[in-house]
C-alpha positions as CSV (number, residue, x, y, z in Angstrom):
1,X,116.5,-3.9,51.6
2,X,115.7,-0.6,53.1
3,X,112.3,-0.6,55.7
4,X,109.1,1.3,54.6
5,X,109.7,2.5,58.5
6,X,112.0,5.1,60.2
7,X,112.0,4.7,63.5
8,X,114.1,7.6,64.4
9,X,112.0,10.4,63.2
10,X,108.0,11.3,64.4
11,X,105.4,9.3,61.9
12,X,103.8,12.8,61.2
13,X,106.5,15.1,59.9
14,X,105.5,18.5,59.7
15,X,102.3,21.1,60.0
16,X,102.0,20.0,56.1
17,X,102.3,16.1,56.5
18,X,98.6,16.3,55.6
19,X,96.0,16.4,53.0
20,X,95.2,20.0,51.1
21,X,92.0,20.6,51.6
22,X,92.5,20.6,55.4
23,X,94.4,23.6,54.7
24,X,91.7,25.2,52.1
25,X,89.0,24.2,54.6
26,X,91.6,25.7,57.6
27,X,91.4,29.2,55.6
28,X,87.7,29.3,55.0
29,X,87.4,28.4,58.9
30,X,89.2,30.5,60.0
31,X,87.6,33.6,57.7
32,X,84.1,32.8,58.6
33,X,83.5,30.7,61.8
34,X,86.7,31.2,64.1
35,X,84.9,30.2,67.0
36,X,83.0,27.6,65.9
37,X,83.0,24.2,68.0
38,X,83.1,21.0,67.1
39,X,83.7,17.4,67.7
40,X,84.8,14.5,66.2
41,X,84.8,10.6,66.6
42,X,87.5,7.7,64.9
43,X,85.2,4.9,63.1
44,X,87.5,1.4,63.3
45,X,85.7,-0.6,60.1
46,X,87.9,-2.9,60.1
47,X,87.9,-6.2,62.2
48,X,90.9,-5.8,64.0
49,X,91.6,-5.0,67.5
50,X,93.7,-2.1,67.7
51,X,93.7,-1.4,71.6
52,X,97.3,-2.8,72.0
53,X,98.6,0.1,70.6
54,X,96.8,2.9,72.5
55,X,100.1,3.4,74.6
56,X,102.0,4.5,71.3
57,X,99.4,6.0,68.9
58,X,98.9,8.4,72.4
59,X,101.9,9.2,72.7
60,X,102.3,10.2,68.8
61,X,99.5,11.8,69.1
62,X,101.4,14.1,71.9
63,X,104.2,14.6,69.8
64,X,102.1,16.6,67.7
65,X,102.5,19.7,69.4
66,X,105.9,20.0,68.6
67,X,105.5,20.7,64.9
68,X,106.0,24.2,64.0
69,X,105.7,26.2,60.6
70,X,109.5,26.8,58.8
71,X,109.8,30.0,56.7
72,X,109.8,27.9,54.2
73,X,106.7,26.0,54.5
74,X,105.4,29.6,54.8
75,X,106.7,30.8,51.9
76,X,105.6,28.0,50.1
77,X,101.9,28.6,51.3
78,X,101.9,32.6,50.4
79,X,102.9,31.8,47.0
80,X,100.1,29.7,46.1
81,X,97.6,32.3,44.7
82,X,94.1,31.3,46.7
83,X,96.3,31.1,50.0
84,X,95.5,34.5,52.0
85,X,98.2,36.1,53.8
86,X,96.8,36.5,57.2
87,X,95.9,32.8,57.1
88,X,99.5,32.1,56.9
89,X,100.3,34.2,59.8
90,X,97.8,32.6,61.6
91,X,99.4,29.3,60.8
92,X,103.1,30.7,61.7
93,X,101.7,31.0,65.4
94,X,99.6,27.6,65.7
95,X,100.3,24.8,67.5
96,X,98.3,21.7,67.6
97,X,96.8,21.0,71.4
98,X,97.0,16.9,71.8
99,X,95.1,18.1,75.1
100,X,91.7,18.3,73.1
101,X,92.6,14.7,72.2
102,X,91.3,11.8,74.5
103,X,92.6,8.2,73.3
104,X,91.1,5.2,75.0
105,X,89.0,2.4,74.4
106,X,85.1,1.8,74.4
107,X,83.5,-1.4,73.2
108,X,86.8,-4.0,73.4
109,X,88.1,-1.4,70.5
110,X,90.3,1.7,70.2
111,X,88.5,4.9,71.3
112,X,89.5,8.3,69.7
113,X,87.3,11.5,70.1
114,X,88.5,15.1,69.5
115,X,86.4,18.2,70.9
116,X,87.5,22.5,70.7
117,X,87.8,25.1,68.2
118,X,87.0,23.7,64.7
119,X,89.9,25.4,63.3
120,X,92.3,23.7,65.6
121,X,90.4,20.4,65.8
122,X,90.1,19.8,62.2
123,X,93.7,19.6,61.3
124,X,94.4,16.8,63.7
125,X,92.1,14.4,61.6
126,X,94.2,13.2,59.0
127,X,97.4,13.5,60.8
128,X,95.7,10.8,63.8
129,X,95.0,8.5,60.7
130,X,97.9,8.3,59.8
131,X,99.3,7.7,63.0
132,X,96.9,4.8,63.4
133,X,98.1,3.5,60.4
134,X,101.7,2.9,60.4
135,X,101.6,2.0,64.2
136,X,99.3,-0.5,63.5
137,X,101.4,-1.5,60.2
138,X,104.6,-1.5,62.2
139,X,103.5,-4.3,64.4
140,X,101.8,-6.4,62.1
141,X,103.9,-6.2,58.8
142,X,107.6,-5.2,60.4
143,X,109.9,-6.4,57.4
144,X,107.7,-4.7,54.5
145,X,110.4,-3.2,52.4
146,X,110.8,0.1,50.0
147,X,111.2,-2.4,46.9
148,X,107.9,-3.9,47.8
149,X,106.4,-0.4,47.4
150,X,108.1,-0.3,44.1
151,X,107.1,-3.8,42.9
152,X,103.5,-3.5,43.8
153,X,103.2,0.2,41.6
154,X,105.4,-1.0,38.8
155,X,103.0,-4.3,38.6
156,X,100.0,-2.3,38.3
157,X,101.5,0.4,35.5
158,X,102.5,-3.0,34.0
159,X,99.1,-3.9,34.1
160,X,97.6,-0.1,32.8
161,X,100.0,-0.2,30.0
162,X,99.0,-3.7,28.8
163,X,95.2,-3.0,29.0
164,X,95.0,0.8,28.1
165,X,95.4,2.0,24.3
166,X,97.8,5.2,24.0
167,X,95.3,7.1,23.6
168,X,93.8,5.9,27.0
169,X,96.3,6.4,29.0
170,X,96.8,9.7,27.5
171,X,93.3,10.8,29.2
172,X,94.4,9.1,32.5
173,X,95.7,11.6,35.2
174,X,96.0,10.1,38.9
175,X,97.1,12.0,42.0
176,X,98.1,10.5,45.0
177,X,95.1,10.7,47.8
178,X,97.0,8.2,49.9
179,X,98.2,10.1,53.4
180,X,95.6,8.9,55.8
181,X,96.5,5.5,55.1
182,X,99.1,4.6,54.2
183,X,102.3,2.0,55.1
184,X,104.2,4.8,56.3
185,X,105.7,8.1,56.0
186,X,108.1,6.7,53.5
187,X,105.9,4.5,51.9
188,X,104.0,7.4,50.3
189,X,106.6,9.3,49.8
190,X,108.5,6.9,47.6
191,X,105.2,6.0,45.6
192,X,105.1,9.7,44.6
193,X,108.8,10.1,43.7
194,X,108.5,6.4,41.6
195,X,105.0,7.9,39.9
196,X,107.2,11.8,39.4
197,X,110.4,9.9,37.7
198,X,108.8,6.7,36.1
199,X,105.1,8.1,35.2
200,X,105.1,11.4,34.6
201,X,102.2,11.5,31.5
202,X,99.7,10.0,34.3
203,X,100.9,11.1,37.7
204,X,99.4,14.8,37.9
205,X,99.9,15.7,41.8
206,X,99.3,14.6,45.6
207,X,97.2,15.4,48.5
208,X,100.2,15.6,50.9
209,X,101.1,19.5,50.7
210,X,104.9,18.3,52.6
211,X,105.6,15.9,49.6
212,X,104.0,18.8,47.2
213,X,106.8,21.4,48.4
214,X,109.6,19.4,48.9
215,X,109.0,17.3,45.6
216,X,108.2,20.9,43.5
217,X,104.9,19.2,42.4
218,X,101.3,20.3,42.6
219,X,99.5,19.7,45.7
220,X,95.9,18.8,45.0
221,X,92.5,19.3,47.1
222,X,89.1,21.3,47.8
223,X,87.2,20.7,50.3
224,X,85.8,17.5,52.4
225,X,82.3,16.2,53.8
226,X,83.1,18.4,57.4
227,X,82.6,21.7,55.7
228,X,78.9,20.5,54.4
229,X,78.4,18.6,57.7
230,X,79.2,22.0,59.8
231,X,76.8,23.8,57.8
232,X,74.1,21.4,59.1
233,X,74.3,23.5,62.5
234,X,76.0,27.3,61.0
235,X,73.3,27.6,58.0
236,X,70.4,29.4,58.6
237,X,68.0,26.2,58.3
238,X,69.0,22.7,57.5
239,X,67.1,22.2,54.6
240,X,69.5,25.2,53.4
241,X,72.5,23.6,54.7
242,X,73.9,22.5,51.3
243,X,73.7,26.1,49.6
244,X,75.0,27.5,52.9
245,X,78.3,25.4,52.3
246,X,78.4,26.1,48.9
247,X,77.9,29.5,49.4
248,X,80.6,29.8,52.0
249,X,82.9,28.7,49.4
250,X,82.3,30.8,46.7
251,X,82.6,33.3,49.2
252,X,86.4,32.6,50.3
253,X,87.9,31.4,47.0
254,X,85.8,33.5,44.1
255,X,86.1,30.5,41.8
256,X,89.4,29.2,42.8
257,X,88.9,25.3,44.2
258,X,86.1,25.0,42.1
259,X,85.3,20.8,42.9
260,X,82.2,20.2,45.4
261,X,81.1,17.1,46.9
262,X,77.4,15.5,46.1
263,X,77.5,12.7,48.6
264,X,76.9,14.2,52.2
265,X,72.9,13.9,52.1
266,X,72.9,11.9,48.7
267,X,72.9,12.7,45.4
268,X,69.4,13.6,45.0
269,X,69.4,16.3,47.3
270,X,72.3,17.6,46.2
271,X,71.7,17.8,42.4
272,X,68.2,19.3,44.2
273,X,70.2,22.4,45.2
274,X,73.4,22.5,42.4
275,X,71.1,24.7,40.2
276,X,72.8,26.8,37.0
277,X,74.1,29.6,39.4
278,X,76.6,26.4,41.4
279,X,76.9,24.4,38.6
280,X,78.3,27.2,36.6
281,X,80.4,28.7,39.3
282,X,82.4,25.3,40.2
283,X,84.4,23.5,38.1
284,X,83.1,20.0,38.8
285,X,82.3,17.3,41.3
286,X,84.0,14.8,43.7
287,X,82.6,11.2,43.5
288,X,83.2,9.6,47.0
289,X,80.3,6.8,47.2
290,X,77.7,5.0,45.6
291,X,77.9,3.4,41.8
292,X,80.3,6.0,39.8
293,X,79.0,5.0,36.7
294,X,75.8,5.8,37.5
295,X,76.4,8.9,39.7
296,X,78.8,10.4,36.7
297,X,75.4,9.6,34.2
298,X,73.5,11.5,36.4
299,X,76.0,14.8,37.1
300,X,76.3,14.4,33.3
301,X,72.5,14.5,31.9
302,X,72.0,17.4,35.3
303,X,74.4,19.3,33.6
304,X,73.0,19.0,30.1
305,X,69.4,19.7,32.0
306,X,71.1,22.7,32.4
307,X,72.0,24.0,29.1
308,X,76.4,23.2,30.4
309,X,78.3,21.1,28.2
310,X,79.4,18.5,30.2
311,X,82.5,18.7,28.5
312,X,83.3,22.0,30.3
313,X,83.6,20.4,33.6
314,X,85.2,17.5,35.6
315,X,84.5,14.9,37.4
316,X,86.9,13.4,39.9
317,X,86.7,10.0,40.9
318,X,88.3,9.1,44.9
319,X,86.1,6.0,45.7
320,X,88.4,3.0,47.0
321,X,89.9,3.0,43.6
322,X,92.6,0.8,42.2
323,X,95.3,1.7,39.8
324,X,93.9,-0.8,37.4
325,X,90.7,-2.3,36.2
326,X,87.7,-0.2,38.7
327,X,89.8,3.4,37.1
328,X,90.0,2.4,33.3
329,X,86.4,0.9,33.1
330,X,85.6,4.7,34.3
331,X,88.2,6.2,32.0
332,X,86.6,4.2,29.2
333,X,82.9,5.1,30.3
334,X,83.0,8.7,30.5
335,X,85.7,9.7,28.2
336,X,84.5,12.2,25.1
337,X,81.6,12.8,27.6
338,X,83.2,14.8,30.5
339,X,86.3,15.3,32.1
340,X,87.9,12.8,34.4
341,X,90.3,12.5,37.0
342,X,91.4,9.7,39.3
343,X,92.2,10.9,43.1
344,X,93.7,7.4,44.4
345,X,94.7,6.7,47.8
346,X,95.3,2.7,49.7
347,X,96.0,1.3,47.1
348,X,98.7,3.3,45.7
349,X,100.2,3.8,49.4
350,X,99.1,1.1,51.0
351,X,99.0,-1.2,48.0
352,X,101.8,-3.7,48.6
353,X,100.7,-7.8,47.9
354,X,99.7,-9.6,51.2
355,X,99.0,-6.4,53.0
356,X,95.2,-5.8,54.1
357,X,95.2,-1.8,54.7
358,X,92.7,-0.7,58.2
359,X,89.7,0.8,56.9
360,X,89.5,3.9,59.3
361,X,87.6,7.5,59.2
362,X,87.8,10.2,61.3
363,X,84.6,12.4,61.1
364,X,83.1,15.4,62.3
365,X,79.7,14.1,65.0
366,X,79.1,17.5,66.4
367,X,79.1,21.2,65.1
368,X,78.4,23.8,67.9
369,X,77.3,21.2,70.4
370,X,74.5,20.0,68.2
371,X,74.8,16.2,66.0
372,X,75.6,16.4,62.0
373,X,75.5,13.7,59.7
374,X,77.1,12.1,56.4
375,X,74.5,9.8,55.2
376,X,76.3,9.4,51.7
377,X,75.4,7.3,48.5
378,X,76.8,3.9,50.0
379,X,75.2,2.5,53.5
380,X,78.6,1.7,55.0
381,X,80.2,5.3,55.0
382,X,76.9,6.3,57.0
383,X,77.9,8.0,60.1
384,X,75.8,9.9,62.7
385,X,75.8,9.3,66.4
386,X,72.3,10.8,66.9
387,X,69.3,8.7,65.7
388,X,66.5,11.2,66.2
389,X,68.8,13.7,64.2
390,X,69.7,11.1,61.3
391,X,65.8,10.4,61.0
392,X,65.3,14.2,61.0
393,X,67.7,14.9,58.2
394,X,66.2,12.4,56.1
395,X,62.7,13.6,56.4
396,X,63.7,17.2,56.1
397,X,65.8,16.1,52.9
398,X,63.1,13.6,51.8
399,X,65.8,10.7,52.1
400,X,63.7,7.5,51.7
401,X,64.8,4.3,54.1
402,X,67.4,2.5,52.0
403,X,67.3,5.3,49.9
404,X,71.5,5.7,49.5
């Protein structure tokens, strides 16, 4: 049986091994805040000591800086319509700078921190989880196989199609959200060629812009909780920090990448600042914490508030989702209502039976030298390293304790 791991080639394979909306975000960096600091901090939430592998996730890390842009990764990226030329010059010339990255350890565990230029910072994010990852995975599950993959994706379609009418699974659409972590390179990659050949009626795209060129399929993204973090120290005042972001996307991509986020305060205060003018200019919303029945009841009756048929927009749903029971009991929920899509990532790359996936994040913790903060609809995907900022935010956003 052939290994989910190649030993002979780097665990990050090109500029593009990496989620989308780094590269949407990239461009709108780049436009408006070239010189814009920032830092950023690994969160380890599982209980697992990974110090034993600083050695190699360092030295991965340094390989890095040997990727370089092909002409036809370049051409591939001019040919998407929202992708501005002189952004893909500017990528022709990059190079990531593992010198901005410090690995070590603090606290008995792994210790990784990231600090320069946010347009050269941000892209390392993903690209370190996923290093992380399949080291990690390497050591502790050595003999997973390919046909495992397999198994484990055909079990759960087995599953979907015994538990979804035809109708039902006519509605669901799933892209693969999986890069940051997953088994391996070839792990995701061979769930997204299975999903392409086998299940092609639900399987609607990936996150992995690599896969999305050499596979001829659509790569899949907008933005992510740094670009409304940043804002937090770029916006003219932090209670404006939300319309700021939104703002600066309108701004770059005149309706093109049209999906927001709602869960970087909370969802009150950002249904407080989505008014007509946002709701109307983007296409929908990202659910990424709290209860998503109840957080797609509320974008729904906000959007009816606002004289919008809810049935004009989207919701996508990217919370620690499974290809089974969690997705269809949404499907079921919100179908007729509003539109839904399914952005699913561990389990359909990391998925396998007998496998327990590392629950890692990688966030921004400072923006121009100053602390931001996700504070989000669930306690645990909390992060800010600042308590006296944290407790500002919330009283400037009117975020009650326990309020999430």
């Amino acid at each position: 049986m052939e290994s989910v791991f190649d030993y002979n080639k780097p665990i990050v394979r090109s500029p593009t091994d990496d989620d989308f909306y780094k590269l949407t975000m990239g461009q709108a960096i780049y436009h408006s805040y070239p010189a814009a600091d920032s830092e950023w901090a690994l969160r380890v939430r599982s209980n697992e000591d990974l110090t034993p592998y600083i050695g190699e996730i360092r030295e991965a890390i340094e390989q890095l800086q040997e990727l370089h842009s092909t002409q036809d990764m370049l051409r591939h990226l001019r040919a998407i319509p929202f992708m501005k030329h002189d952004y893909v010059d500017y990528l022709e010339d990059f190079r990531l700078k593992p010198r901005f990255v410090k690995v070590g350890k603090a606290n008995g565990q792994l210790e990784i921190r990231a600090r320069g230029p946010w347009v050269g910072i941000s892209p390392f994010e993903i690209k370190i989880l996923a290093i992380v990852s399949e080291i990690r995975n390497r050591h502790v599950y050595p003999d997973l196989s390919l046909e495992q993959v397999r198994e484990s994706l055909y079990r759960k379609f087995d599953w979907l199609k015994a538990n979804a009418s035809a109708d039902e699974l006519a509605d669901f659409k799933v892209a693969d959200f999986g890069t940051r972590r997953r088994i391996s390179f070839k792990s995701q990659e061979e769930v997204v060629k299975t999903m392409m050949r086998d299940f092609p009626g639900v399987f609607v795209g990936t996150s992995n812009v690599h896969l999305a060129r050499e596979l001829d399929i659509k790569a899949i993204g907008t933005n992510a909780h740094e670009w409304y973090q940043a804002h937090q120290q770029l916006g003219p005042r932090l209670i404006d920090s939300q319309k700021a972001a939104l703002d600066g996307w309108v701004k770059e991509y005149r309706g093109d990448v049209g999906v927001c986020l709602t869960d970087v305060i909370n969802q009150d205060a950002f249904l407080a600042d989505f008014d007509a003018y946002y709701a109307k200019l983007f296409d929908g919303c990202r659910h990424d914490s709290g209860n998503p029945l109840a957080w797609g009841d509320r974008m729904i009756a906000h959007y009816e508030s606002l004289r919008i048929d809810p049935r004009s927009k989207t919701l996508i749903f990217s919370d620690g989702l499974n290809l089974g029971d969690r997705s269809l009991e949404i499907l079921r929920h919100f179908r007729g209502r509003i539109n839904v899509s399914f952005g699913i990532g561990t389990d359909l790359t990391n998925g396998v039976e007998g496998v327990k996936p590392l629950s890692i994040v990688m966030k921004m913790v400072t923006c121009q030298g100053q602390p931001v903060a996700k504070i989000s609809d669930a306690p645990g995907k909390s992060q800010c390293e600042s308590p006296e900022y944290l407790s500002y935010l919330k009283q400037v956003f009117n975020v009650k304790e326990g309020q999430q």
